[in-house]
RODO-896079 format. One record per residue (C-alpha): residue number from 1; residue in three letters; chain; z negated, x negated, y. Coordinates in Angstrom, 3 decimals. Each point is the difference from the previous one (the first is absolute). Example, Ala and Ser with C-alpha at 12.3 -4.5 7.8 and 13.67 -1.06 7.14 Angstrom:
BEGIN
VEXVEX   nr  rest  kette        up      east     north
VEXVEX    1   ALA      A    -7.800   -12.300    -4.500
VEXVEX    2   SER      A     0.660    -1.370     3.440
***
This chain:
BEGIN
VEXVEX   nr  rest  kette        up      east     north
VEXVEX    1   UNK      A     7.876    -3.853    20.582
VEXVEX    2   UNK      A    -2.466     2.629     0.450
VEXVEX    3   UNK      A    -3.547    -0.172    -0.959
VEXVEX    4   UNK      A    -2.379     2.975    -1.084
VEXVEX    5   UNK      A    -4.154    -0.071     0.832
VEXVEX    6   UNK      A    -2.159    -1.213    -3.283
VEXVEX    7   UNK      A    -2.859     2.723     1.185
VEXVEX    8   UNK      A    -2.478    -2.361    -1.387
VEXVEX    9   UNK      A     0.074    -2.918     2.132
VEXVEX   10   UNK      A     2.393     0.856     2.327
VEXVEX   11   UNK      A     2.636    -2.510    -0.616
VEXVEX   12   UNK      A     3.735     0.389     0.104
VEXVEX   13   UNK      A     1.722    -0.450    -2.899
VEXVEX   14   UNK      A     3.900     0.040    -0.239
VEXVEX   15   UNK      A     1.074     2.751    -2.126
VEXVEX   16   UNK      A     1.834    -2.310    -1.771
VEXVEX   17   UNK      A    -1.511    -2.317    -2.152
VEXVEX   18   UNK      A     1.323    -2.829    -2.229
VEXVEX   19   UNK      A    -1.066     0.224    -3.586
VEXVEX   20   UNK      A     0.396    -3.882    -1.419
VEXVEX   21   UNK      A     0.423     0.946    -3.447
VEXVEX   22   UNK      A     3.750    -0.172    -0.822
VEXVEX   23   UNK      A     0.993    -3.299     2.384
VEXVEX   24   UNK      A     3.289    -1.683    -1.408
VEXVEX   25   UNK      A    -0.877    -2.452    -3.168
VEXVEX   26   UNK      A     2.286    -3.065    -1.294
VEXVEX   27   UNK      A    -0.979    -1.174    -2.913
VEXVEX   28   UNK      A    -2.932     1.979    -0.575
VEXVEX   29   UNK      A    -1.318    -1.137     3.351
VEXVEX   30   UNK      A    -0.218     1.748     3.501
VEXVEX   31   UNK      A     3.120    -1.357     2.438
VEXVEX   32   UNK      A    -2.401    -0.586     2.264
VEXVEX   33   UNK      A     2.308    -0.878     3.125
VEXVEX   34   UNK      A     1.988     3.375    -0.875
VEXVEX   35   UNK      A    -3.240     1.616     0.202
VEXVEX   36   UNK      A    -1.253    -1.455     3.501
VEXVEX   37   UNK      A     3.121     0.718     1.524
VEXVEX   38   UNK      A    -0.678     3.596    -1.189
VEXVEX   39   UNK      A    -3.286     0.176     1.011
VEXVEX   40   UNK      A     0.698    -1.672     3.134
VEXVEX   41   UNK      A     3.272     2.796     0.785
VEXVEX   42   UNK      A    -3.025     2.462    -0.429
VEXVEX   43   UNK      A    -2.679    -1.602     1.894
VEXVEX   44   UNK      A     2.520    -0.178     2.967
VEXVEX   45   UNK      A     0.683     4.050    -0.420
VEXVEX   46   UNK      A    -3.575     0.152     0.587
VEXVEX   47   UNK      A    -1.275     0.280    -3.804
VEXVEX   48   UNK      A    -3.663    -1.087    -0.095
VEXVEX   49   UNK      A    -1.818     1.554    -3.248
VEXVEX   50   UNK      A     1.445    -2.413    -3.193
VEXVEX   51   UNK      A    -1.008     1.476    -3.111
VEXVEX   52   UNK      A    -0.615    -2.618    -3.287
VEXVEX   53   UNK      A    -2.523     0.014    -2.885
VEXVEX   54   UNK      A    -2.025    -2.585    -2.618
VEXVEX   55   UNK      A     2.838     0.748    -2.745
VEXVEX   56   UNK      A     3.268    -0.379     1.351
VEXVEX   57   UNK      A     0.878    -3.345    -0.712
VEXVEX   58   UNK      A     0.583    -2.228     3.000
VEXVEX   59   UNK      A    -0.460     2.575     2.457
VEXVEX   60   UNK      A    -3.107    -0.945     1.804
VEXVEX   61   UNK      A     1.113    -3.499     0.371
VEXVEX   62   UNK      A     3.489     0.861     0.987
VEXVEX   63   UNK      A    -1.536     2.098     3.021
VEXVEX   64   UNK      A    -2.888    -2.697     0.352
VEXVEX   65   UNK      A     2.677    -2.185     0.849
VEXVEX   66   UNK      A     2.175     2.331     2.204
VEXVEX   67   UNK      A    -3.037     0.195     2.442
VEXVEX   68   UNK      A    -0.726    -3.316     0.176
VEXVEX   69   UNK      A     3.034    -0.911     0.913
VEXVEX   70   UNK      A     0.477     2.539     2.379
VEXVEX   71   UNK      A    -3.379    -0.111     1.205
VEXVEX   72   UNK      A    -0.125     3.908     0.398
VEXVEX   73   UNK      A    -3.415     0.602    -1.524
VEXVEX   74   UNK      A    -1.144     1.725     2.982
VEXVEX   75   UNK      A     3.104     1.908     0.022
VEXVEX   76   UNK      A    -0.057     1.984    -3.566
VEXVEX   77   UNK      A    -2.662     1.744    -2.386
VEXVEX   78   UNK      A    -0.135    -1.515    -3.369
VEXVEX   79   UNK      A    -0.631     2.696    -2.766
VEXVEX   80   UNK      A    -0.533    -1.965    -3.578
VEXVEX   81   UNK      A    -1.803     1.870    -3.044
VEXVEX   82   UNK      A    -2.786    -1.072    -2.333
VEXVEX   83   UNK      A     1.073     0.395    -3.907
VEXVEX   84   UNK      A    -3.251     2.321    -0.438
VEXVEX   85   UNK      A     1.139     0.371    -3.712
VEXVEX   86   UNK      A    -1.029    -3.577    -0.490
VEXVEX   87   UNK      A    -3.226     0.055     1.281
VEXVEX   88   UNK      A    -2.269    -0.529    -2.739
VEXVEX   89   UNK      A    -3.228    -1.734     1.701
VEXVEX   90   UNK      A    -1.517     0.728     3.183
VEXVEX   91   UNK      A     1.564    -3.937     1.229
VEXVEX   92   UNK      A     3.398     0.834    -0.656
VEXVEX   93   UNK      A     0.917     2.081     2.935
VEXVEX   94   UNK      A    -1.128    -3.272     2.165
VEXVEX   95   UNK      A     2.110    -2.517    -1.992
VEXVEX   96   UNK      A     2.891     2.196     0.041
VEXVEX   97   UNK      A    -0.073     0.865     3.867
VEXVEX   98   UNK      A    -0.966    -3.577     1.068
VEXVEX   99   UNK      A     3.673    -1.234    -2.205
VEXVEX  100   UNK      A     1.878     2.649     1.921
VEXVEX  101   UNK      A    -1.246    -1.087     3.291
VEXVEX  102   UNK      A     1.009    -3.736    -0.964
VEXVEX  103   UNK      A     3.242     1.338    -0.806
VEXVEX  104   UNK      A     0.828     1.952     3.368
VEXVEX  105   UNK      A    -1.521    -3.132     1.727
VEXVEX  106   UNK      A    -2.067     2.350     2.037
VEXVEX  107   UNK      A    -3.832     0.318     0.355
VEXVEX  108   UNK      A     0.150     4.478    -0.074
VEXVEX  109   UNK      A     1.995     2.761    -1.669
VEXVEX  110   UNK      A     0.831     2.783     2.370
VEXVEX  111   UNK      A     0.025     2.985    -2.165
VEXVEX  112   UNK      A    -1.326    -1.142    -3.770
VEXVEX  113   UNK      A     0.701     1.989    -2.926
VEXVEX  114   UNK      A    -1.608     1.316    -3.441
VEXVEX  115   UNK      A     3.459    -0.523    -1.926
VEXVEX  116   UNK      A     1.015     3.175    -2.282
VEXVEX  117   UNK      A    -3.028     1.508     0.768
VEXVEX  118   UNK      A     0.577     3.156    -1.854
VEXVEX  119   UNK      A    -3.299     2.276    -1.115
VEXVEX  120   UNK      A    -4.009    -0.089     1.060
VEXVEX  121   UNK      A    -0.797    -0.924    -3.301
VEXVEX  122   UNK      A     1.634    -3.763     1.041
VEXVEX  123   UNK      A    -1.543     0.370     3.061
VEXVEX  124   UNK      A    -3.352     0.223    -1.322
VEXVEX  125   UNK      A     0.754    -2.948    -2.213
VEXVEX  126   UNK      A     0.354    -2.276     2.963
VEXVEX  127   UNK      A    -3.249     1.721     1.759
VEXVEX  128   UNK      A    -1.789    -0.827    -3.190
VEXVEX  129   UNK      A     1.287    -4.213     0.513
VEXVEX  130   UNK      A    -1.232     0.278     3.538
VEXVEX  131   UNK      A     3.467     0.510     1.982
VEXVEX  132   UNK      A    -1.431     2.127     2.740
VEXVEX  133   UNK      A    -2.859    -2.688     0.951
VEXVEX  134   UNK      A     3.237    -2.573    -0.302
VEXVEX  135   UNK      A     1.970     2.454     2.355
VEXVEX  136   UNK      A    -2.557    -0.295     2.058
VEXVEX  137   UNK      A    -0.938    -3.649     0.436
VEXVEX  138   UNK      A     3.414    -0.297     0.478
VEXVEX  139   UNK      A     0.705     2.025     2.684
VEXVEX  140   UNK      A    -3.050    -1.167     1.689
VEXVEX  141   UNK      A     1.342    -3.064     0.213
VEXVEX  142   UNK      A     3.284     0.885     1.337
VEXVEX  143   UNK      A     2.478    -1.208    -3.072
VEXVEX  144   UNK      A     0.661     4.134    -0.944
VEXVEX  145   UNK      A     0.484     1.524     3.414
VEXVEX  146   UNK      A     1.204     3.524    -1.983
VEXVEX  147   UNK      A    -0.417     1.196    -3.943
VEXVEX  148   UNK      A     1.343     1.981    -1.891
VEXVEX  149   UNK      A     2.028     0.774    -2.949
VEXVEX  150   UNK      A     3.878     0.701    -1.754
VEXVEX  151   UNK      A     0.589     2.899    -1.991
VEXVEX  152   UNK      A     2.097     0.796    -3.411
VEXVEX  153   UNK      A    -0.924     3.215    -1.337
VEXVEX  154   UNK      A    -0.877     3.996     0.695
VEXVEX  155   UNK      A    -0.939     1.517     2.794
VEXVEX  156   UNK      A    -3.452     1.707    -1.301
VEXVEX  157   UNK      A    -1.545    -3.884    -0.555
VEXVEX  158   UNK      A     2.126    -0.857     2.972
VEXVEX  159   UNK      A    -2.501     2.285     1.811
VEXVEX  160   UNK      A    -3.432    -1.393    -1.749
VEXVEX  161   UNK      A     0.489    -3.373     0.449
VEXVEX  162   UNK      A     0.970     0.877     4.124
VEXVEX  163   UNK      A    -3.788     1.719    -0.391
VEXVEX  164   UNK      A    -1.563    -2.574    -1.630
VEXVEX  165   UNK      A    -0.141    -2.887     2.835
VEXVEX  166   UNK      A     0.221    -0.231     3.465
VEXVEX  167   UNK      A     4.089    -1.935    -0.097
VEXVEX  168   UNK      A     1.442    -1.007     2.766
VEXVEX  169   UNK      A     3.700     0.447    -1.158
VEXVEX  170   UNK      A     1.662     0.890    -3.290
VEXVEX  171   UNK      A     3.427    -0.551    -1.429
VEXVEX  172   UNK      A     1.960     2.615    -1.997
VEXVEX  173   UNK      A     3.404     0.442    -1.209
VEXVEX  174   UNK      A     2.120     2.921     2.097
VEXVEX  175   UNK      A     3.527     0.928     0.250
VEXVEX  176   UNK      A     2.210     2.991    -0.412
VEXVEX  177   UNK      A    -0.262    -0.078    -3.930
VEXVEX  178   UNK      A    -3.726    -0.277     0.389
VEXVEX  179   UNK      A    -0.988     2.602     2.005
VEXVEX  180   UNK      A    -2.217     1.733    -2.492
VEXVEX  181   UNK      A    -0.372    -3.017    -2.285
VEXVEX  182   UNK      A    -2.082    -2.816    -0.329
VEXVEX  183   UNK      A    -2.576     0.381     3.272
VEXVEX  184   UNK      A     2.659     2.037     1.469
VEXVEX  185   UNK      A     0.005     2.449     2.876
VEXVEX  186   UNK      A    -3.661     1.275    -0.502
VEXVEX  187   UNK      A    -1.535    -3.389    -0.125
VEXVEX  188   UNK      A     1.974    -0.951     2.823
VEXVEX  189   UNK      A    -1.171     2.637     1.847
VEXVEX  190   UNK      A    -3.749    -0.610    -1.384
VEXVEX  191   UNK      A    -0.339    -3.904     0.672
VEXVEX  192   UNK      A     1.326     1.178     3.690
VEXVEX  193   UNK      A    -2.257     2.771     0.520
VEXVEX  194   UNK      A    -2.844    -2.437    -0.914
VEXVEX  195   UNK      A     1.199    -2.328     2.768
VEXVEX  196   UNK      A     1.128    -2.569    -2.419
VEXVEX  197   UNK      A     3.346    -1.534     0.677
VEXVEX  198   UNK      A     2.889     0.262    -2.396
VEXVEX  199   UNK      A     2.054    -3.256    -1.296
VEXVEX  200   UNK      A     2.828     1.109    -1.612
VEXVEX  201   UNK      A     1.909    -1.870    -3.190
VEXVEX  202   UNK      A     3.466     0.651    -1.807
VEXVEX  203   UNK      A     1.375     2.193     2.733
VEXVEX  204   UNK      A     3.497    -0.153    -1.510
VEXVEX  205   UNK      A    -1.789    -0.473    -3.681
VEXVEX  206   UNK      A     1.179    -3.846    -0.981
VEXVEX  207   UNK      A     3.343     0.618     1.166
VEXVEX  208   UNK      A     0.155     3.335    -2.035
VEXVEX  209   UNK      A     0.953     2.166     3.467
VEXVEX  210   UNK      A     2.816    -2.209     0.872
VEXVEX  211   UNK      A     1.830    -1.578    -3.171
VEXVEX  212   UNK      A    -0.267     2.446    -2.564
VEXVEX  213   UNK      A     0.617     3.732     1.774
VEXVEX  214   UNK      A     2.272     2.328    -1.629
VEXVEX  215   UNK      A     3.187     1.089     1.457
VEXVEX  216   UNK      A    -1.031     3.378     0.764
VEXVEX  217   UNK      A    -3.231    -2.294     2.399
VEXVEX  218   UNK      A     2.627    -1.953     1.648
VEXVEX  219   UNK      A     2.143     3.148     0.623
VEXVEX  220   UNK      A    -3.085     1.725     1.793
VEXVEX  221   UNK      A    -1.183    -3.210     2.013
VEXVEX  222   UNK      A     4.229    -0.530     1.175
VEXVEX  223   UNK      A    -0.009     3.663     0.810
VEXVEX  224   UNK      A    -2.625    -0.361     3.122
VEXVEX  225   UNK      A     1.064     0.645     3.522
VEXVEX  226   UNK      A    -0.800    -4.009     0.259
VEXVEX  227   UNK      A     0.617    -2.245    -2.006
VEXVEX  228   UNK      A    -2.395    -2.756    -1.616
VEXVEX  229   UNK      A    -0.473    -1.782    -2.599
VEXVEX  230   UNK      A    -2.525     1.277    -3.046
VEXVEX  231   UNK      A    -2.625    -2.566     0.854
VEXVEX  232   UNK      A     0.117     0.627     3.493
VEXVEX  233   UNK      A    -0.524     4.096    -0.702
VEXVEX  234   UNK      A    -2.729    -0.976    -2.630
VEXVEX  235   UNK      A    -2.172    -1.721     2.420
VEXVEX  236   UNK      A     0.258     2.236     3.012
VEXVEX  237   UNK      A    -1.387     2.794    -2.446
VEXVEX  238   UNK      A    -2.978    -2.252    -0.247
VEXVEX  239   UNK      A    -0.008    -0.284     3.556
VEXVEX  240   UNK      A     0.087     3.656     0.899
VEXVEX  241   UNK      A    -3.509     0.345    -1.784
VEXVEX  242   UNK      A    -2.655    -0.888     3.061
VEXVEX  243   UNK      A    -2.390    -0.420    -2.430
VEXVEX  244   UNK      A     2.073    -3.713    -1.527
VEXVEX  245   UNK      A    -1.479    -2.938     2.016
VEXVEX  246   UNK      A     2.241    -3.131    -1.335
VEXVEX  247   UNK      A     2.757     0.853    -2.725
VEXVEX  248   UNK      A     0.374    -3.182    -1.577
VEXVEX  249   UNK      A     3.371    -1.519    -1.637
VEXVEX  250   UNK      A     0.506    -3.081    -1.825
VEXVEX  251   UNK      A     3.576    -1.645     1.560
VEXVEX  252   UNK      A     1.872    -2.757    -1.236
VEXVEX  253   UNK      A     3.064     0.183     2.389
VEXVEX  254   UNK      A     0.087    -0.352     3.690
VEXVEX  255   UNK      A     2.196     2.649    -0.139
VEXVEX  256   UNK      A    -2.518     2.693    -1.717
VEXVEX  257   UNK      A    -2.353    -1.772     2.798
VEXVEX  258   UNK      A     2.384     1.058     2.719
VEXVEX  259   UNK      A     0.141     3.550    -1.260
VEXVEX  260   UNK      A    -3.407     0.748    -0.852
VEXVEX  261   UNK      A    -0.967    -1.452     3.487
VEXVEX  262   UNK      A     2.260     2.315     1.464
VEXVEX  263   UNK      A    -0.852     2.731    -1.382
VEXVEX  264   UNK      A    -3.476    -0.992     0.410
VEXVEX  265   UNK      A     0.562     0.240     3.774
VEXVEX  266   UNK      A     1.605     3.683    -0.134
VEXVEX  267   UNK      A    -1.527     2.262    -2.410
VEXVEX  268   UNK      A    -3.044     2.068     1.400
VEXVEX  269   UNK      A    -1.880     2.892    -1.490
VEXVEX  270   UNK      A     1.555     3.352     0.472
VEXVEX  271   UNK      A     3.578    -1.186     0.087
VEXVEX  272   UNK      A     0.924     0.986    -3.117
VEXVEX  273   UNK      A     2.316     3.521     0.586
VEXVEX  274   UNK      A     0.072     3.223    -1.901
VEXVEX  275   UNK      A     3.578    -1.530    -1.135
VEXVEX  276   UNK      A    -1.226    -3.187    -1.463
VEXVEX  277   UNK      A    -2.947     1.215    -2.061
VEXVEX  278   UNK      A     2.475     2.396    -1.356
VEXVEX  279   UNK      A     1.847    -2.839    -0.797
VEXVEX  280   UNK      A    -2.909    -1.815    -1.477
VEXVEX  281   UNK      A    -0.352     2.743    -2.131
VEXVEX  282   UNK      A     3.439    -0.002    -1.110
VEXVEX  283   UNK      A    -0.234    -4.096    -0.936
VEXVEX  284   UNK      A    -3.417     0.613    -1.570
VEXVEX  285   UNK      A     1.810     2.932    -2.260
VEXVEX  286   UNK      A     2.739    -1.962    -0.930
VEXVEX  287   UNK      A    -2.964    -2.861    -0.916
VEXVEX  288   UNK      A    -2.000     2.060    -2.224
VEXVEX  289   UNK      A     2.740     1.712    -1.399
VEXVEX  290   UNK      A    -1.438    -1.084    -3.576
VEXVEX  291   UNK      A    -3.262     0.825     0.601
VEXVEX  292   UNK      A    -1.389     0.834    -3.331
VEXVEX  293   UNK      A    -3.388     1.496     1.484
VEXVEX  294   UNK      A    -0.092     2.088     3.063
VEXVEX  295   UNK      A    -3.303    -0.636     0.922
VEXVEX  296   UNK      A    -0.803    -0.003     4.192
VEXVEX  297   UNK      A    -2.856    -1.808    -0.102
VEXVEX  298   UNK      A    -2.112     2.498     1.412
VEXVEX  299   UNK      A    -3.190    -0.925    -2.071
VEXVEX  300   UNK      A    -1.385     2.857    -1.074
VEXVEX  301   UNK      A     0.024    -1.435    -3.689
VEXVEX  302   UNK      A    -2.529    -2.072     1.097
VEXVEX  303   UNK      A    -2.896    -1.475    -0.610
VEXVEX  304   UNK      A     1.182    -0.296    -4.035
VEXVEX  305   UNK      A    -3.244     0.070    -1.512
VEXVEX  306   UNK      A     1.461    -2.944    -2.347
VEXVEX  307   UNK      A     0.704    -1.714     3.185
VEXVEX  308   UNK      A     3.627     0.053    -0.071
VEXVEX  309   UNK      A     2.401    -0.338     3.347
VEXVEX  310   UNK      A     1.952     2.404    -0.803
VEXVEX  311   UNK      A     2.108     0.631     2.790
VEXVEX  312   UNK      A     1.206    -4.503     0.409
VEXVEX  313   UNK      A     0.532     0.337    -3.985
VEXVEX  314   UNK      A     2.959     2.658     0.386
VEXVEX  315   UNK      A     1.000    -1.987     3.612
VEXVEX  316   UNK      A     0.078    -3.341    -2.793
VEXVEX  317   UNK      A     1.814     2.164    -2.141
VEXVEX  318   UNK      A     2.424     1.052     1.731
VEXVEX  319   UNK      A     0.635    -3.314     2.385
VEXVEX  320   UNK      A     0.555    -1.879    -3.660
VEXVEX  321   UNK      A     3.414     3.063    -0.149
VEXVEX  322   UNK      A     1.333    -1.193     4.051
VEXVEX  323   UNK      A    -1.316    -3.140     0.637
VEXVEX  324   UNK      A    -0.425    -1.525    -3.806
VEXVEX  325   UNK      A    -1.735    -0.607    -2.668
VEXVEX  326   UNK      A    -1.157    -3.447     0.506
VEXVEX  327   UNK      A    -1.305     0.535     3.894
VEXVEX  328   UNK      A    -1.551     3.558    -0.957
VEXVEX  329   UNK      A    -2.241    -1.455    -2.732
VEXVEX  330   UNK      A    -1.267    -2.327     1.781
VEXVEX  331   UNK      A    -1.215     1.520     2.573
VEXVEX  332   UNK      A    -1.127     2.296    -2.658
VEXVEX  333   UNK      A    -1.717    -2.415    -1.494
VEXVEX  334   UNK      A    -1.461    -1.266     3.529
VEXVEX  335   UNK      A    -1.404     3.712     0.865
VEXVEX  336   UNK      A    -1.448     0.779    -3.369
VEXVEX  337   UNK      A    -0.704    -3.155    -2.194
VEXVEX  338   UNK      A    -0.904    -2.092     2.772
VEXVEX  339   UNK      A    -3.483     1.223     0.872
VEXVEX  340   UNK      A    -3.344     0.683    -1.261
VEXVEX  341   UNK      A     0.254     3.195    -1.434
VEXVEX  342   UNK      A     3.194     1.091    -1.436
VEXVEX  343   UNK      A     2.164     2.781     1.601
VEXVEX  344   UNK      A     2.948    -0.217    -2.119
VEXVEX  345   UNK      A     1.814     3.134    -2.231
VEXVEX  346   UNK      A    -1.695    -0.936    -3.468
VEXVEX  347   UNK      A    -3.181     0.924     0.905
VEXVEX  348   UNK      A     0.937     3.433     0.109
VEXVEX  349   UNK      A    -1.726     2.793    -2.551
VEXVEX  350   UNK      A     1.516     2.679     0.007
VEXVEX  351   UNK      A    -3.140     2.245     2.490
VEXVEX  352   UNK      A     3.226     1.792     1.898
VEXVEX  353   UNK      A    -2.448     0.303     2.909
VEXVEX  354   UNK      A     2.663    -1.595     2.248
VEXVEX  355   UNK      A     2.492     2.355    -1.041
VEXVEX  356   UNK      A    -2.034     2.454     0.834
VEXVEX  357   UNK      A     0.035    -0.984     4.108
VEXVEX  358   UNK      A     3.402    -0.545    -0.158
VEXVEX  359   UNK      A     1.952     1.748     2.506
VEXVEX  360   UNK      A     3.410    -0.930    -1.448
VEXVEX  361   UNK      A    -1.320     1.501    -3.423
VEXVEX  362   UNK      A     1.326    -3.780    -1.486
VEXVEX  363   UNK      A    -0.542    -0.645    -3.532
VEXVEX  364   UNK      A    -2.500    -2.982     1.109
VEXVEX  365   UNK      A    -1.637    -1.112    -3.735
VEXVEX  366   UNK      A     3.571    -0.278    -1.488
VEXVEX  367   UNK      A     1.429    -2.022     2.868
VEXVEX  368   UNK      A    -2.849    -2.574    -0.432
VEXVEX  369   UNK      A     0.958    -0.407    -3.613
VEXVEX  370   UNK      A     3.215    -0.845     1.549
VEXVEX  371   UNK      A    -1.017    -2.551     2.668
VEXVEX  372   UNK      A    -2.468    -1.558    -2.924
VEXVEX  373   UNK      A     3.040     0.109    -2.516
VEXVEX  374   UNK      A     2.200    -1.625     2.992
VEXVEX  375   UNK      A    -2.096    -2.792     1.414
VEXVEX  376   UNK      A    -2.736    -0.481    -2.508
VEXVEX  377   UNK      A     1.550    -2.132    -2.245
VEXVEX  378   UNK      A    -1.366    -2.338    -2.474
VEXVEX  379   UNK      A     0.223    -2.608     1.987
VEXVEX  380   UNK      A    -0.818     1.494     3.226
VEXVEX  381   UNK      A    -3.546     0.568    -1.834
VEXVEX  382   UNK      A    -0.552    -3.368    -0.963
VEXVEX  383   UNK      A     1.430    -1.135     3.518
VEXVEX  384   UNK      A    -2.892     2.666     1.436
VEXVEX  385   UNK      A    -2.591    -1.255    -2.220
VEXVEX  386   UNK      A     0.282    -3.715     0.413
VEXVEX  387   UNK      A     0.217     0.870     4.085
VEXVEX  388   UNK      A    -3.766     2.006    -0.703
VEXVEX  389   UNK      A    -1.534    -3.302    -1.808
VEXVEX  390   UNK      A     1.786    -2.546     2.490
VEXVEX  391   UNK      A    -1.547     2.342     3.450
VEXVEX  392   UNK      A    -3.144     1.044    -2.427
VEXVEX  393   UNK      A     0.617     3.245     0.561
***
């Protein structure tokens, strides 16, 4: 296993990480002796940052229970998340965090999380309930040893919520497909500059870069020099960016455990040859191949005076073509509707500033009517609203 620096507090953490969200269920109920022996192959390979959160169900107790009856608290970080779109009074982040540490049977959180964190306007929201002061007491008393914050959404209010606190870590989603989506490349490249180390989620996108690739994907990755499997090529990508401290992956077989540990202990920055980002280029073509907008992401529609992401509502867009409808409005739905202010499609009006700064000369205002027309459904409106009155936003 290797291990990369977190420049903040100089610990090691493996590059590796196990994300506790998809452990085996029976029944509707976590197999929890499949899922020690999983966590246990992975603690052996040297794994030591586990990855859970308030809201998956039976996650904190299932690893809770995996470290006490291993007795390797001193031997991993615990990263859990607070559901800050519940917080409603200034008490709640307490009650919540005190549950999750009865859960995990521990008396600190390693590296503790603002869940879906995704604009400054929901940021402000929690400042206004007191969470800073919270943060604070907290960490005084030694139960948070790092904060910070997960990520679903653009890369311009990926960059103003990295300005507006002092985090200790963030967590964003990254992987071939998402280069110059979501927080992408430049907010990558922003949280590192800043000193802030990078968590990454959905390297192979739920499963997307390994089950569902086109032929023309599978062609590319058997054409290599050497030969690997497409999870195995996914995650060293990750791995050649120095910038990625811990790329997290949520295993439910000891043999993904095996692999991912292996590769784990190869890939290193720079390894990546001329050949295989050709070939990356070549699977990522063959991806995207229905791509019905062929925007970059390069940002220079934005800010949209009305607010709108732009560039993540064509990446939504065109995810719900390759990887579905179902996944892509959701996480549609996560990056626009889930937040204080709105950043979805709809609120466009028709100004054609954007177009104006677009380097690709993209018919922007009639491609929102498409996203809205696509994803903002009658239902996805009511779904939207009743998520505003149920956070209060």
């Amino acid at each position: 296993m290797q291990y990369r620096i977190n420049q903040k507090n100089g610990e090691q953490l493996s590059v590796l990480g196990y994300g506790c969200m998809r452990f085996t269920k029976n029944g509707g109920r976590i197999d929890q002796e499949k899922a020690e022996q999983e966590m246990y192959k992975a603690l052996q390979e040297g794994v030591n940052y586990f990855d859970t959160a308030y809201i998956y169900p039976g996650s904190e107790v299932c690893l809770g229970r995996f470290i006490q009856k291993y007795d390797c608290r001193d031997r991993i970080r615990i990263a859990t998340k607070l559901p800050q779109y519940l917080i409603r009074k200034p008490e709640d982040p307490e009650r919540y965090f005190r549950e999750e540490l009865e859960r995990l049977q521990t008396d600190h959180v390693d590296y503790y999380l603002m869940h879906m964190l995704n604009d400054p306007e929901s940021w402000k929201r929690l400042c206004s309930l007191g969470i800073r002061e919270w943060i604070n007491a907290r960490k005084e008393a030694g139960e948070i040893r790092n904060i910070g914050f997960s990520f679903h959404g653009g890369t311009v209010k990926f960059k103003e919520l990295i300005d507006a606190y002092d985090w200790d870590f963030c967590q964003i989603q990254f992987n071939y497909m998402d280069e110059h989506s979501q927080a992408g490349i430049d907010g990558l490249n922003y949280a590192h500059d800043h000193g802030i180390p990078v968590i990454i989620m959905e390297p192979l996108r739920g499963g997307r870069l390994v089950n569902h690739l086109p032929k023309r994907a599978l062609e590319a990755f058997r054409s290599a020099s050497v030969q690997r499997t497409p999870a195995d090529w996914a995650l060293r990508w990750i791995y050649d960016h120095e910038q990625v401290n811990v790329v997290l992956s949520g295993m439910n077989d000891l043999q993904q455990v095996e692999e991912n540990c292996r590769t784990a202990s190869e890939a290193m920055p720079g390894q990546l040859s001329d050949q295989d980002r050709k070939m990356f280029a070549d699977v990522l073509a063959s991806i995207l191949s229905d791509v019905k907008v062929a925007c970059t992401g390069c940002g220079y529609c934005q800010p949209c005076p009305q607010g709108i992401d732009i560039p993540n509502c064509f990446a939504m867009y065109n995810n719900s073509y390759n990887d579905g409808y179902l996944q892509a409005v959701r996480e549609y739905f996560m990056s626009t509707a889930l937040r204080k202010t709105k950043t979805g499609a709809s609120r466009c009006v028709g100004c054609g500033l954007c177009e104006s700064h677009c380097p690709q000369s993209l018919p922007i205002r009639a491609e929102l009517r498409n996203v809205a027309k696509r994803f903002e459904t009658p239902v996805f409106r009511v779904v939207a609203k009743g998520a505003g009155v149920f956070m209060k936003y």
